[in-house]
C-alpha positions as CSV (number, residue, x, y, z in Angstrom):
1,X,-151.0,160.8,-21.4
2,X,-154.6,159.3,-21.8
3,X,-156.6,159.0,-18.6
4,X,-157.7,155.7,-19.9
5,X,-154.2,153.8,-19.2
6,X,-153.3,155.0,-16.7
7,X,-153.1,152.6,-14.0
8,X,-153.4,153.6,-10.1
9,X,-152.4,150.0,-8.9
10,X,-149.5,150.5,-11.0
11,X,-146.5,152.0,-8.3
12,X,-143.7,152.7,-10.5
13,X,-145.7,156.4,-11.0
14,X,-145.3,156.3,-7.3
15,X,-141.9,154.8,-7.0
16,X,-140.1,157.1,-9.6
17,X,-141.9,160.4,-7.6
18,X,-144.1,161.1,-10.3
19,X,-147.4,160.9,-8.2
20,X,-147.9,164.4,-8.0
21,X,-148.1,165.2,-11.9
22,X,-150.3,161.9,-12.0
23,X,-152.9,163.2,-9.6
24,X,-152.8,166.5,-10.9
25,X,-153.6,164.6,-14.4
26,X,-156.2,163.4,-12.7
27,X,-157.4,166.5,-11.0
28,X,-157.9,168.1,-14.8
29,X,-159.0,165.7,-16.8
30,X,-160.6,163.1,-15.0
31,X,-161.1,163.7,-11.1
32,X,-163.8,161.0,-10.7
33,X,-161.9,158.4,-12.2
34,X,-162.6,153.9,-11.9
35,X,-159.7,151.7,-11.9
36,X,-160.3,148.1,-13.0
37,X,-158.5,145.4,-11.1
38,X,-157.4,142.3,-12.7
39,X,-158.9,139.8,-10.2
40,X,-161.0,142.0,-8.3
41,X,-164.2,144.5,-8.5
42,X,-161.9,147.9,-9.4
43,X,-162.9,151.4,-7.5
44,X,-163.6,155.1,-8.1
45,X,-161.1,157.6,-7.1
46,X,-162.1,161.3,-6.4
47,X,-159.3,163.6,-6.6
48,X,-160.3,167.1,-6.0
49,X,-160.6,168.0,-2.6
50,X,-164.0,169.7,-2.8
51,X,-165.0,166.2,-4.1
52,X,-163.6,164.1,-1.2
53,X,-165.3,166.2,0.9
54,X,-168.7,166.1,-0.4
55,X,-168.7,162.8,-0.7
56,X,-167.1,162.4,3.3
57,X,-170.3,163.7,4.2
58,X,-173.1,161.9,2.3
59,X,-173.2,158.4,4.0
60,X,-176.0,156.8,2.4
61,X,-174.2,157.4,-1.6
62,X,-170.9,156.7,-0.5
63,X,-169.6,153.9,1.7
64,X,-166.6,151.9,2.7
65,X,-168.4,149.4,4.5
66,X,-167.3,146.8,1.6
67,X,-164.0,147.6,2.4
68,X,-161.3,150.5,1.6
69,X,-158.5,148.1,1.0
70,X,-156.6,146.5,-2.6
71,X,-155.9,143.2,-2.9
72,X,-152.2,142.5,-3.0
């Protein structure tokens, strides 16, 4: 499975129960990962938890004031 096509706004990972072995794909090989969006901007995706947390606590690098939420 290449990181590349991999798809986060794709739910049939989700759907079929597969979304642990996808994020600990992601957690391996690629745990700072973007995801394009067809009509929209894309976003980054931190997986590992030591990650998140880092980044929960520097404000002025990481922000959600454009918003947190896909387009449907």
């Amino acid at each position: 499975m290449l990181t590349a096509d991999l798809d986060l706004m794709d739910l049939d990972a989700f759907l079929d129960g597969r979304e642990h072995e996808l994020f600990a794909h992601f957690r391996e090989h690629a745990p700072l990962h973007f995801n394009p969006e067809p009509d929209g901007r894309g976003f980054w995706s931190l997986f590992r938890y030591d990650d998140v947390r880092w980044a929960g606590q520097d404000v002025k690098l990481f922000s959600s004031a454009g918003g947190t939420q896909i387009q449907d």
